[in-house]
Z-matrix of the N, CA and C atoms (Angstrom, degrees):
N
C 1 1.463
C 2 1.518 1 108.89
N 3 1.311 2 106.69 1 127.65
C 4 1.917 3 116.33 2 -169.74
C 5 2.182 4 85.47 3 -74.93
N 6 1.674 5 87.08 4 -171.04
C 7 1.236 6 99.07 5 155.57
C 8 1.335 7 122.83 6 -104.07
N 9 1.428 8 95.96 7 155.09
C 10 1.657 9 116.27 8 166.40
C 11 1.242 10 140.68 9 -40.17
N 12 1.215 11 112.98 10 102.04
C 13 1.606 12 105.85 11 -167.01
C 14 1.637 13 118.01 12 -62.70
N 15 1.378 14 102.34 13 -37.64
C 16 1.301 15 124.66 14 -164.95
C 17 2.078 16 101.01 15 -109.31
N 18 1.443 17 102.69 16 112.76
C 19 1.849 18 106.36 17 -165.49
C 20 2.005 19 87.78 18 -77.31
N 21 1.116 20 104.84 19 152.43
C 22 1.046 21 121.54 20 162.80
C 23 1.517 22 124.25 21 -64.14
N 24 1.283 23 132.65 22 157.32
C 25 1.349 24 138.78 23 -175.26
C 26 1.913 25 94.51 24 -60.28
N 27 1.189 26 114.61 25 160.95
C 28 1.574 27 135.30 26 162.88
C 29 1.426 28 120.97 27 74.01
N 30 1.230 29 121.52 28 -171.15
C 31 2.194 30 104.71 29 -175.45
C 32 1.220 31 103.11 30 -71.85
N 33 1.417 32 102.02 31 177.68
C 34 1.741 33 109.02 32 -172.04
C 35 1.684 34 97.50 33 -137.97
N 36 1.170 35 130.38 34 99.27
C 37 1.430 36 127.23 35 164.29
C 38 1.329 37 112.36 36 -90.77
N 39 1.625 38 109.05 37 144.50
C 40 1.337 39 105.82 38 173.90
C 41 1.696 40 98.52 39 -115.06
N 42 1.120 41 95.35 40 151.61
C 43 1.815 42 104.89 41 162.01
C 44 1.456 43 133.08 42 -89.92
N 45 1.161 44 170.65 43 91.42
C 46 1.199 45 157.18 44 179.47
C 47 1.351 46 108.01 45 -111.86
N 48 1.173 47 125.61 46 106.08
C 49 1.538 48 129.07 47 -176.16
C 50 1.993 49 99.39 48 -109.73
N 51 0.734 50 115.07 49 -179.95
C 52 1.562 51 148.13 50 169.45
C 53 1.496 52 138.88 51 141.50
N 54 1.265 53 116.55 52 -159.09
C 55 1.568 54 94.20 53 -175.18
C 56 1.510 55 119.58 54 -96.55
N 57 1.629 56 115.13 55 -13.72
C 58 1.763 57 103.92 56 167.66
C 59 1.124 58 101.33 57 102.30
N 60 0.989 59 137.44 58 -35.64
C 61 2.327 60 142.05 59 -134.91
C 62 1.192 61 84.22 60 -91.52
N 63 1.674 62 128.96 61 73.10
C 64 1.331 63 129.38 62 -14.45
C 65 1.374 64 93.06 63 -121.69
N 66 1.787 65 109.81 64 162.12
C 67 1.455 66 110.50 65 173.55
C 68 1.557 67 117.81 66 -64.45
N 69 0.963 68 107.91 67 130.71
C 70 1.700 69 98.00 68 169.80
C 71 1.672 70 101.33 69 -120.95
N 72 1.621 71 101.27 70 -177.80
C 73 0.880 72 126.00 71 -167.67
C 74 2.124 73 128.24 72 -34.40
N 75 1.500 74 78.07 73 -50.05
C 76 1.603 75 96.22 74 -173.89
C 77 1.848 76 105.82 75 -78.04
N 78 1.212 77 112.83 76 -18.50
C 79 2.078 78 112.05 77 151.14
C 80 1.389 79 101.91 78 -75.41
N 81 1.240 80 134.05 79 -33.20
C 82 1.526 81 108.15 80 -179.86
C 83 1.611 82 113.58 81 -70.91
N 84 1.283 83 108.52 82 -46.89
C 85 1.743 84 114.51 83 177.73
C 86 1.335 85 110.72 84 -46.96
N 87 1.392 86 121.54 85 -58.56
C 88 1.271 87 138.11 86 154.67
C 89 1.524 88 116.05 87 -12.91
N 90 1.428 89 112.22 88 -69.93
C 91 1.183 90 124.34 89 -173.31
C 92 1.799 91 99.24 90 -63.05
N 93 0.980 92 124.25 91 -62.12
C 94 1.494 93 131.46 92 173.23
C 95 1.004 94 118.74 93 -16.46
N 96 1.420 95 109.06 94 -67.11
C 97 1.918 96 132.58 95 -163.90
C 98 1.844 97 73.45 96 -76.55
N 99 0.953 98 141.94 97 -142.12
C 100 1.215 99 153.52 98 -154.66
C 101 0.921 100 125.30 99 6.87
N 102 1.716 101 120.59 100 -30.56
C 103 1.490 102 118.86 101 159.02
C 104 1.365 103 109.74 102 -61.85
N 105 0.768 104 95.89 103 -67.34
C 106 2.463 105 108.52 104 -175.34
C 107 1.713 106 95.33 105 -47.40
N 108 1.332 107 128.16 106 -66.56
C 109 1.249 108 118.34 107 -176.12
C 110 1.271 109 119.30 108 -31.59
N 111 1.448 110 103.99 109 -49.82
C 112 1.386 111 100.99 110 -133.08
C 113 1.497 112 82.45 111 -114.83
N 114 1.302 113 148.34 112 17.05
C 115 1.496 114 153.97 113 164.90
C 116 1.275 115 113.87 114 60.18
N 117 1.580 116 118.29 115 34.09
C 118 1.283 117 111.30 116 -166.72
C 119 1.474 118 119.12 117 -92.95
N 120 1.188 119 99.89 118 144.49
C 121 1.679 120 109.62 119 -179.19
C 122 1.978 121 126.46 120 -59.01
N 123 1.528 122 76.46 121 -17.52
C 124 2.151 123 94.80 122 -177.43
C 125 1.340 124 115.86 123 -161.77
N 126 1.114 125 130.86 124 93.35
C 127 1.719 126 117.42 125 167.81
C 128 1.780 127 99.70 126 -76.53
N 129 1.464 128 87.24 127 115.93
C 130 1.689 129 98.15 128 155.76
C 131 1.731 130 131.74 129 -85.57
N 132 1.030 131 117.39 130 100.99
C 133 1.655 132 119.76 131 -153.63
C 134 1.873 133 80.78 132 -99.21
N 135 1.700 134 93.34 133 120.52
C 136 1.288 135 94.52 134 -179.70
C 137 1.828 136 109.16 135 -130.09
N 138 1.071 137 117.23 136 108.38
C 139 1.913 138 124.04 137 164.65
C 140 1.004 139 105.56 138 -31.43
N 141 1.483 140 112.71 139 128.95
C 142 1.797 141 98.19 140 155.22
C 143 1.583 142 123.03 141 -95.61
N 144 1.123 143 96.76 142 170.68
C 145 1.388 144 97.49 143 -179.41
C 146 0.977 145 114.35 144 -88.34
N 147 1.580 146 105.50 145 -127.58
C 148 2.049 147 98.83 146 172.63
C 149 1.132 148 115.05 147 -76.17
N 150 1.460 149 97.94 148 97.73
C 151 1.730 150 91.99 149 166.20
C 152 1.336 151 135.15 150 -95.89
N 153 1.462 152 96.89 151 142.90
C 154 1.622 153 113.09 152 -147.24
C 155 1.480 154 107.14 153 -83.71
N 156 1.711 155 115.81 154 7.39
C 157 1.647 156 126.18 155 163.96
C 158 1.179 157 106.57 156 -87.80
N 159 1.236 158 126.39 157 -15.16
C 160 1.545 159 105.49 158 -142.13
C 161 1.214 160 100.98 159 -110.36
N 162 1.881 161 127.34 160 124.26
C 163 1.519 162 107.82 161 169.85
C 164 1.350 163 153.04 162 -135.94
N 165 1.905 164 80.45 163 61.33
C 166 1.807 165 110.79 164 161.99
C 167 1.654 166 92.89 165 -113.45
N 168 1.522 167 92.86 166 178.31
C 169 1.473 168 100.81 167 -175.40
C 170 1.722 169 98.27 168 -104.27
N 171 1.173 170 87.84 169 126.04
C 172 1.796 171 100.90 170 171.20
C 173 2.057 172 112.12 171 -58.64
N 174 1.288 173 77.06 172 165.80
C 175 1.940 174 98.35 173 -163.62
C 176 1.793 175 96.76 174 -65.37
N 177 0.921 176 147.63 175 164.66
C 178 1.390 177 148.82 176 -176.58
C 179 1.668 178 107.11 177 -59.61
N 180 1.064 179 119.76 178 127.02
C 181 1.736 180 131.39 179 -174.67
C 182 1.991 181 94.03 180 -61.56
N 183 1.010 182 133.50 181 -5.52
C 184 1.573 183 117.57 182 166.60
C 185 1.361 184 102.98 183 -88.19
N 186 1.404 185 135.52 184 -54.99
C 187 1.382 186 157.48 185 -161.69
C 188 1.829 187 93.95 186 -52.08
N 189 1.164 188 103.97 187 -81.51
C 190 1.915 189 111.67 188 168.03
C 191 0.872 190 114.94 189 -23.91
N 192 1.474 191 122.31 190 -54.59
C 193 1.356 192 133.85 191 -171.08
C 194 0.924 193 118.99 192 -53.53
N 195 1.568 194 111.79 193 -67.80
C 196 1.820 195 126.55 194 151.71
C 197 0.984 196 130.94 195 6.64
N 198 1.809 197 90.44 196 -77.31
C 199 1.576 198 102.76 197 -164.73
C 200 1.909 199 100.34 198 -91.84
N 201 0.980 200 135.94 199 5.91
C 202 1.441 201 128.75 200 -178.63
C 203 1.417 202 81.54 201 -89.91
N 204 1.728 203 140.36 202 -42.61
C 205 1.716 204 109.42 203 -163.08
C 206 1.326 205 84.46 204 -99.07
N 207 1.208 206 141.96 205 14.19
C 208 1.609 207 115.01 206 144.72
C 209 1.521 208 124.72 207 -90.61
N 210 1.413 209 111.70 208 -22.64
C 211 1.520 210 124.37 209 160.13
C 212 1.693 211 104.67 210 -50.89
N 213 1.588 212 116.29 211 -83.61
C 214 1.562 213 114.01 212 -159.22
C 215 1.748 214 100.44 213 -91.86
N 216 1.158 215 108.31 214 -10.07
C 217 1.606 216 100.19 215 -178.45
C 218 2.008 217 132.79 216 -25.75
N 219 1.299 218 85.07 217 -36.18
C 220 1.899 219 95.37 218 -177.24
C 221 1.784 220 102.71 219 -87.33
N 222 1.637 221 105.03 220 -19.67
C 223 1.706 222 88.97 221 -164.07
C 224 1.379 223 99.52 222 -77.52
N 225 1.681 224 91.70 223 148.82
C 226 1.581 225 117.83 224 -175.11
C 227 1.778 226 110.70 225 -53.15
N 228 0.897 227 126.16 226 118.32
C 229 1.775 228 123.24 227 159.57
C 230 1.647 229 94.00 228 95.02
N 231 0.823 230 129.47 229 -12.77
C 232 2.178 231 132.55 230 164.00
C 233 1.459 232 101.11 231 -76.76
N 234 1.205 233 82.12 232 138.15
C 235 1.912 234 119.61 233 171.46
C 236 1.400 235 120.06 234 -135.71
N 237 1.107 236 125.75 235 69.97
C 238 1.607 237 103.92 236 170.02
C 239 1.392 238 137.63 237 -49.20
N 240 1.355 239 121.94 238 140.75
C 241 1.327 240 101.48 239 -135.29
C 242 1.780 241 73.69 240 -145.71
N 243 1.624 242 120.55 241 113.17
C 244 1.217 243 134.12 242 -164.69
C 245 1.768 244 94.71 243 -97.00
N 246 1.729 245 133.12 244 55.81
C 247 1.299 246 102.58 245 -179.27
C 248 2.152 247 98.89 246 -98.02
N 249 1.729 248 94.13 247 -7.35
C 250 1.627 249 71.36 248 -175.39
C 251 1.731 250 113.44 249 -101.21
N 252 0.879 251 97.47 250 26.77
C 253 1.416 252 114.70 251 179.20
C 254 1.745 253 101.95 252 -103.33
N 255 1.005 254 126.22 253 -27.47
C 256 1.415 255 122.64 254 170.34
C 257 1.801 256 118.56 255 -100.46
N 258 1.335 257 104.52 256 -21.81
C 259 1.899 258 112.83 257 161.52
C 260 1.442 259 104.25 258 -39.73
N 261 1.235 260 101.25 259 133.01
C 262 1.746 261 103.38 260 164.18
C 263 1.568 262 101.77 261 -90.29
N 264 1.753 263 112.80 262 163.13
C 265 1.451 264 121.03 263 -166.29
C 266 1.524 265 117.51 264 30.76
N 267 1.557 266 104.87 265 171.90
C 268 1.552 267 121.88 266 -152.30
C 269 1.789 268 110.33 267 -32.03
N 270 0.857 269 97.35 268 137.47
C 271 1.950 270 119.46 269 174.17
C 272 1.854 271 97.94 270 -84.19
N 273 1.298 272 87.46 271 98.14
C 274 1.908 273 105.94 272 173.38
C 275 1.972 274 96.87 273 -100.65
N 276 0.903 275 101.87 274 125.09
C 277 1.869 276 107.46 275 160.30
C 278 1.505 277 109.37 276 -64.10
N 279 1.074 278 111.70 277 -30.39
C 280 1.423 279 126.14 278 -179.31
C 281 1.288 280 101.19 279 -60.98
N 282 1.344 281 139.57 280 -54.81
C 283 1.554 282 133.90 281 -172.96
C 284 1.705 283 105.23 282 -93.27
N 285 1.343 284 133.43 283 -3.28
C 286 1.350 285 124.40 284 153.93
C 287 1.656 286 105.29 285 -76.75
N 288 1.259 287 121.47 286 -40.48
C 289 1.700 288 118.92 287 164.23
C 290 1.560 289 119.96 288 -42.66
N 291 1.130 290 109.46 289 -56.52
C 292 1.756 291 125.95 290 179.03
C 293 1.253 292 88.73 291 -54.37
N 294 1.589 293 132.43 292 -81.99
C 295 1.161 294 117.49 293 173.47
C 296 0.862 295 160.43 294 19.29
N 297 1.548 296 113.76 295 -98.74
C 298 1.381 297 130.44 296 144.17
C 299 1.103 298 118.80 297 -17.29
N 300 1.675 299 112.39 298 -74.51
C 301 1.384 300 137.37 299 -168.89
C 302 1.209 301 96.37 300 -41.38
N 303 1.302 302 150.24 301 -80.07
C 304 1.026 303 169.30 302 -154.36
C 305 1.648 304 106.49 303 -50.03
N 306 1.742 305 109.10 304 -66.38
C 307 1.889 306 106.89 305 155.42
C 308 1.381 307 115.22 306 -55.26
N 309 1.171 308 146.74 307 -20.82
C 310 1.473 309 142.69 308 -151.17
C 311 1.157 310 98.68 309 -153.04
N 312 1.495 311 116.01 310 58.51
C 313 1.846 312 108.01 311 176.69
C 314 1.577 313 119.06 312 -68.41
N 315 1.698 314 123.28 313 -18.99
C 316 1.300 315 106.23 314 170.67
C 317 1.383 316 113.98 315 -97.31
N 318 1.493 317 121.30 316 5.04
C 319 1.538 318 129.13 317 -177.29
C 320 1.630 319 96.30 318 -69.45
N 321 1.833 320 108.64 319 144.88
C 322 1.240 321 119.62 320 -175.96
C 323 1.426 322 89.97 321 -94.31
N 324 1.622 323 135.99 322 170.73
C 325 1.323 324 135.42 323 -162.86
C 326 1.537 325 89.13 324 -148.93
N 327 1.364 326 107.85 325 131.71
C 328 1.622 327 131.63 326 169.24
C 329 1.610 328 113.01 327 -106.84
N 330 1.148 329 143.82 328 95.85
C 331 1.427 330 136.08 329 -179.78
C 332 1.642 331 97.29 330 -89.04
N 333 1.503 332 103.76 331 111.29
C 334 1.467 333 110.00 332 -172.69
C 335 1.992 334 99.69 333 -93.26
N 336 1.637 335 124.69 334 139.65
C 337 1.097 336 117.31 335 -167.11
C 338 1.771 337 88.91 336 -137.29
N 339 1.344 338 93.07 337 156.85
C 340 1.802 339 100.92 338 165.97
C 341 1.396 340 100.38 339 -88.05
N 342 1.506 341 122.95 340 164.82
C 343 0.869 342 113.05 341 159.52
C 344 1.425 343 152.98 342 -72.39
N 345 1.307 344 104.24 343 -4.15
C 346 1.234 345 119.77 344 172.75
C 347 1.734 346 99.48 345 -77.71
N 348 1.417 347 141.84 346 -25.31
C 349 1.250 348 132.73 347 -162.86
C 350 1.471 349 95.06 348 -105.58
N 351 1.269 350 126.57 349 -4.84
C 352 1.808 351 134.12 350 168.53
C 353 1.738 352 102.30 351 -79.64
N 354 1.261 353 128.85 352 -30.63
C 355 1.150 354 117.09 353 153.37
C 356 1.441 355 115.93 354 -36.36
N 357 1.158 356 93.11 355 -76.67
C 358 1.909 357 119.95 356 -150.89
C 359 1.952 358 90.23 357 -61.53
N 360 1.574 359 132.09 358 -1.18
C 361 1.581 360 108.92 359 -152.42
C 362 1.508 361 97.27 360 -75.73
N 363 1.362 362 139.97 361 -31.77
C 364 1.239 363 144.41 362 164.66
C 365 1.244 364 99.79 363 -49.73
N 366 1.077 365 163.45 364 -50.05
C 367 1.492 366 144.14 365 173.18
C 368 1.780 367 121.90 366 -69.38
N 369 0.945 368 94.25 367 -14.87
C 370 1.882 369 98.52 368 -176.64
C 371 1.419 370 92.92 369 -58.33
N 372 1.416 371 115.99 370 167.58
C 373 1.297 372 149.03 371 177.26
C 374 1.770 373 106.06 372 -78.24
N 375 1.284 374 116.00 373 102.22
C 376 1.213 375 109.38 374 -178.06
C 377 1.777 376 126.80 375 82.09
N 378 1.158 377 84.62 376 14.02
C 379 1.953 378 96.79 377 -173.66
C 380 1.388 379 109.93 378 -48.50
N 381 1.140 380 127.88 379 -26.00
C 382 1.894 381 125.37 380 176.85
C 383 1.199 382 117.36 381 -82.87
N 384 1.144 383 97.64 382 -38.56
C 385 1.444 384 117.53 383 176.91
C 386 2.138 385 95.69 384 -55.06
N 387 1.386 386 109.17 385 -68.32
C 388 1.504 387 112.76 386 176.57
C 389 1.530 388 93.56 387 -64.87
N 390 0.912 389 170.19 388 83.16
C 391 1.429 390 169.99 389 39.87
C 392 1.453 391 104.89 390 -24.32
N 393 1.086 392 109.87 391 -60.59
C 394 1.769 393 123.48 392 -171.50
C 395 1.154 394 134.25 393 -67.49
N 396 1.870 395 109.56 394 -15.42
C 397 1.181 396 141.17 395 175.54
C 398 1.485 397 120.54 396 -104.78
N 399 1.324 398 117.34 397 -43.37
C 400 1.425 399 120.78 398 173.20
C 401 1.091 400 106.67 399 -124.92
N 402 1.351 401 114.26 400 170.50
C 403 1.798 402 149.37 401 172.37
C 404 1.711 403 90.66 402 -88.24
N 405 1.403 404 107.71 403 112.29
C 406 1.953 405 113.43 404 167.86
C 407 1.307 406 85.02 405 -78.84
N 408 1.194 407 120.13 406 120.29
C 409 1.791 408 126.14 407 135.54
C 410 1.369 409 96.83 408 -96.69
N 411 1.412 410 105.68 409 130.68
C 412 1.940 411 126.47 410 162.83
C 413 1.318 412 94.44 411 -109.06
N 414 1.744 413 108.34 412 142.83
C 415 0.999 414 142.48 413 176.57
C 416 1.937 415 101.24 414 -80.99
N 417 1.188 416 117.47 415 108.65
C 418 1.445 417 120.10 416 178.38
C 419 1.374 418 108.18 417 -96.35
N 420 0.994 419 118.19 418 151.86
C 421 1.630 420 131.38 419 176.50
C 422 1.460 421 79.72 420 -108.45
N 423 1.926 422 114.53 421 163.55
C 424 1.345 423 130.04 422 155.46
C 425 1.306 424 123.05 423 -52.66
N 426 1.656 425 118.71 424 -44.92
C 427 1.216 426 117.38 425 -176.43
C 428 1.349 427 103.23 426 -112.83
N 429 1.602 428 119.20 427 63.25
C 430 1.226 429 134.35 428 152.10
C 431 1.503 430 122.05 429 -62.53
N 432 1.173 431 97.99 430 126.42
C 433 1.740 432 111.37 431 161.43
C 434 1.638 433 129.27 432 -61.36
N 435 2.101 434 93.96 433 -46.00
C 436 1.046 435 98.98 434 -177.48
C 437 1.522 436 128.31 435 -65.08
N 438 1.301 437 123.60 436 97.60
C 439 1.220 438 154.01 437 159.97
C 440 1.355 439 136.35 438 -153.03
N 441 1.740 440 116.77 439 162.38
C 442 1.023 441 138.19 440 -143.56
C 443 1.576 442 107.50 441 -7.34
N 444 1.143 443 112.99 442 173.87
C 445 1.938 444 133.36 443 -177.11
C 446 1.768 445 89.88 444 134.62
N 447 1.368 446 88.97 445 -144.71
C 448 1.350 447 142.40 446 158.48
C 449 1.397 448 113.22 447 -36.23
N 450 1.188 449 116.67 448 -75.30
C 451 1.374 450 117.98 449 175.80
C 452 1.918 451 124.12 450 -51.46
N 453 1.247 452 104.04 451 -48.60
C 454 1.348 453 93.02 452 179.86
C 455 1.922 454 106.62 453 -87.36
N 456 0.945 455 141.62 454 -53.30
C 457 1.035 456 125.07 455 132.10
C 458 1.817 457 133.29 456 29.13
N 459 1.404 458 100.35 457 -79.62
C 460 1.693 459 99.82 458 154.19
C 461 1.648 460 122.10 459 -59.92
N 462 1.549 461 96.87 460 -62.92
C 463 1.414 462 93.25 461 163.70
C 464 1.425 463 129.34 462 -29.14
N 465 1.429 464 116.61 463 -63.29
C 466 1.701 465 99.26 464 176.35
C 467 0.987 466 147.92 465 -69.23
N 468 1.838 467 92.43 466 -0.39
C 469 1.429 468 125.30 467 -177.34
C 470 2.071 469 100.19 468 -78.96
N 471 0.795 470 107.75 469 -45.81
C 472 1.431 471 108.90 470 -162.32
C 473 2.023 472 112.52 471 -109.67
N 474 1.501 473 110.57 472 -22.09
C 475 1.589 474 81.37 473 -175.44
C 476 2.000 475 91.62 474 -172.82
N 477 1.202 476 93.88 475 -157.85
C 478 1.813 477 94.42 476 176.92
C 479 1.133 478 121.46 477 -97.63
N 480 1.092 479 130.13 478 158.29
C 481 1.608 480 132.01 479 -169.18
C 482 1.579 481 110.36 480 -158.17
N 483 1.187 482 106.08 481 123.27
C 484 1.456 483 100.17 482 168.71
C 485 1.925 484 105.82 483 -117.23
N 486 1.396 485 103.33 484 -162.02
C 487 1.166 486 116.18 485 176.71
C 488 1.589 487 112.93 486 -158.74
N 489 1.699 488 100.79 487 135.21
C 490 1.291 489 101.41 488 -162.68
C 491 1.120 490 123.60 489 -124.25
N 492 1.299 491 146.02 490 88.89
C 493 1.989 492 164.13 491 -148.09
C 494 1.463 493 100.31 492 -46.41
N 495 0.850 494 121.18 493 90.15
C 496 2.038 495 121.94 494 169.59
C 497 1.993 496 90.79 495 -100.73
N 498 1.652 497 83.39 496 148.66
C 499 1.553 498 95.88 497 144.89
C 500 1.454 499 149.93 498 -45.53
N 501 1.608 500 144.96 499 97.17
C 502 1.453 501 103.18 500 -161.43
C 503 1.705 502 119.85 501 -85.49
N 504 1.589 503 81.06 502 178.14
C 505 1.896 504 82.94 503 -159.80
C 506 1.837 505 72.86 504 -158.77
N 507 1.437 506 85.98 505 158.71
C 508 1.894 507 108.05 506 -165.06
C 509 1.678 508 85.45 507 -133.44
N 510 1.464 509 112.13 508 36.64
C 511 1.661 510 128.22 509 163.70
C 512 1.650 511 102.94 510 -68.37
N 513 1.395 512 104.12 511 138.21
C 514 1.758 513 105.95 512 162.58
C 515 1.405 514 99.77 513 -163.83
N 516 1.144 515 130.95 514 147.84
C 517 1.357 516 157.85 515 149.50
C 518 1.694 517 100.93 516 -44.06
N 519 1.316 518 120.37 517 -43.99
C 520 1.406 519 100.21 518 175.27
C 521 1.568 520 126.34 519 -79.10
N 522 1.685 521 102.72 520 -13.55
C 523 1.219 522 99.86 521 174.39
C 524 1.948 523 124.87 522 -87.55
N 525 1.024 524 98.03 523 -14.18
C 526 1.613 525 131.00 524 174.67
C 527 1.665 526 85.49 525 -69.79
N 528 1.099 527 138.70 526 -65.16
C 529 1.864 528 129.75 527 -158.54
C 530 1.171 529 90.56 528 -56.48
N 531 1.277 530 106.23 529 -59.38
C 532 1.808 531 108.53 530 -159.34
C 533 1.471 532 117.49 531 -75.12
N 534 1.239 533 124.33 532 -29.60
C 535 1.719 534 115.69 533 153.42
C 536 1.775 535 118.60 534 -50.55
N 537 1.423 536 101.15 535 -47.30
C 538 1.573 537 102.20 536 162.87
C 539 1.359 538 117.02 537 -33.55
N 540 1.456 539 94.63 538 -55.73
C 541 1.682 540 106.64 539 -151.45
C 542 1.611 541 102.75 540 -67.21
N 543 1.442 542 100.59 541 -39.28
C 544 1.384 543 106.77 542 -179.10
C 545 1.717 544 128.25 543 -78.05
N 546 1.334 545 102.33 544 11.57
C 547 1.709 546 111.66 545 -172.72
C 548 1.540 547 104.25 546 93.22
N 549 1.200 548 130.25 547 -39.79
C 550 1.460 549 132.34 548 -167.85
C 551 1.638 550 118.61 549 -45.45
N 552 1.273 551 115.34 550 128.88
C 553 1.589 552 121.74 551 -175.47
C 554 2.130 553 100.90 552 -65.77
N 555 1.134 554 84.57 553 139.78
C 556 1.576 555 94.33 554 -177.16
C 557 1.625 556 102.17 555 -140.64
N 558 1.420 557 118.79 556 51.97
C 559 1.494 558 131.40 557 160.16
C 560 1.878 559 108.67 558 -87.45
N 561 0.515 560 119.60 559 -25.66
C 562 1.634 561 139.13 560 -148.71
C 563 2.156 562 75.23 561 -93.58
N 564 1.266 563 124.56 562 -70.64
C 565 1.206 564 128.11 563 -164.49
C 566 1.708 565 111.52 564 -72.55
N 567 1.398 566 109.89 565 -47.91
C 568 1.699 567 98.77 566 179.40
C 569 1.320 568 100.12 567 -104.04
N 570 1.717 569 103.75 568 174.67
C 571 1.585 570 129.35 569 161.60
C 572 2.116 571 109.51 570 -31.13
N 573 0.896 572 115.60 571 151.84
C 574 1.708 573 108.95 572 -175.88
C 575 1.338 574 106.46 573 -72.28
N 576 1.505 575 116.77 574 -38.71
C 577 1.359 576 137.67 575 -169.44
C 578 1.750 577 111.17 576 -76.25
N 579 1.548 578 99.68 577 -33.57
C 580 1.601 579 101.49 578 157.87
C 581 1.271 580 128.33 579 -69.71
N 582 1.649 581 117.32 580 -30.70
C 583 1.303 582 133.68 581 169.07
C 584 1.139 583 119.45 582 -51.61
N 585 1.448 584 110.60 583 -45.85
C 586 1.331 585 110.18 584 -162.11
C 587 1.627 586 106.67 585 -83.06
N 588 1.537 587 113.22 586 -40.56
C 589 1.712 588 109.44 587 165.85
C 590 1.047 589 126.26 588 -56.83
N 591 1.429 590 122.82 589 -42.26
C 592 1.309 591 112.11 590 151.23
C 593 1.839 592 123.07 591 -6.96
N 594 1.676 593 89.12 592 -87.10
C 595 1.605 594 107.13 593 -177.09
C 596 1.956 595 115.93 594 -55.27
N 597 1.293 596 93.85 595 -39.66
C 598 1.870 597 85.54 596 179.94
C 599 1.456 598 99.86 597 -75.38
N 600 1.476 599 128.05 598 -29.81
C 601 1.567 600 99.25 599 -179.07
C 602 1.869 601 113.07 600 -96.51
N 603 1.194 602 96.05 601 7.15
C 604 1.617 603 100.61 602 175.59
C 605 1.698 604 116.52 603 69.18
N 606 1.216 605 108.54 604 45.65
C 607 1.427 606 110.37 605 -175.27
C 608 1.267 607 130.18 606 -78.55
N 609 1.086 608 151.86 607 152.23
C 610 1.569 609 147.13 608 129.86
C 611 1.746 610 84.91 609 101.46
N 612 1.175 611 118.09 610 35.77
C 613 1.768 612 119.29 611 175.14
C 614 1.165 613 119.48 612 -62.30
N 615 1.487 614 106.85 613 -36.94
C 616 1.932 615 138.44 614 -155.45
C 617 1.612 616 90.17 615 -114.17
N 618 1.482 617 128.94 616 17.74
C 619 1.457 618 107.03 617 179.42
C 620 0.966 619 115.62 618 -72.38
């Protein structure tokens, strides 16, 4: 299912959570195209906390923090919004959804995903449950894989789904540590202002 030409009646929040270590460039574009696409009234760009996928230990929850409102800080209608970074135990999307919902009960909810985390949405904690609550827009590359099987399949089984046309880019957060790690300049990949915190707090040395 494409997107909607025509937005539905009432606000439109989008979600984009992940872990940041560090944002680069291709989450800001991301974030961009998804506001304008998708006509939304607020992208909430949210850090996670402990996340209960991930298994290295993330960069210090202030540091992320940092650099995500120096990453999306200027874009129009974004707020980063630090509540799962202060939750004690595992960071569920599922309880930033409840959330929301709960402040913004007539707000419609967009959970915006890369595509690499549109794989994994059948494994999240409560994924039907987030079916029932938000619209999945996945971020598609052109020479996307993600299609038909299994995956969409559940999807139509349980909730809405769109799909959303980004540029591609062979951008990653893991490749950003390890250029760090290795001396390599990484201005070219993040925000300048992320670049530069990076270097004054000396990060991602040991990646």
């Amino acid at each position: 299912m494409g997107l909607s030409s025509a937005a539905p009646a009432g606000r439109r929040t989008g979600v984009f959570g992940g872990a940041f270590d560090p944002p680069h460039n291709a989450h800001v574009a991301l974030a961009r195209v998804a506001v304008d696409a998708l006509a939304l009234d607020e992208l909430r760009v949210v850090p996670t906390g402990a996340a209960w996928h991930k298994t290295r230990s993330l960069s210090p929850a202030e540091d992320r923090l940092a650099m995500t409102r120096l990453a999306f800080g200027e874009l129009p209608r974004t707020e980063v919004d630090p509540r799962e970074l202060r939750r004690s135990g595992p960071s569920y999307t599922l309880d930033t959804l409840h959330e929301l919902q709960a402040e913004q009960p007539d707000t419609l909810l967009w959970l915006v995903l890369g595509e690499d985390q549109g794989r994994q949405l059948t494994n999240w904690h409560g994924w039907r449950q987030i079916l029932g609550i938000a619209t999945i827009v996945i971020a598609e590359r052109p020479d996307s894989t993600l299609t038909g099987g299994t995956f969409d399949a559940e999807i139509a089984a349980g909730g809405r789904f769109s799909r959303l046309p980004v540029a591609p880019t062979a951008l990653s957060a893991t490749d950003i540590r390890r250029r760090v790690a290795a001396g390599q300049p990484v201005d070219a990949l993040v925000p300048p202002a992320v670049a530069r915190y990076i270097d004054q707090h000396h990060l991602y040395l040991n990646a």
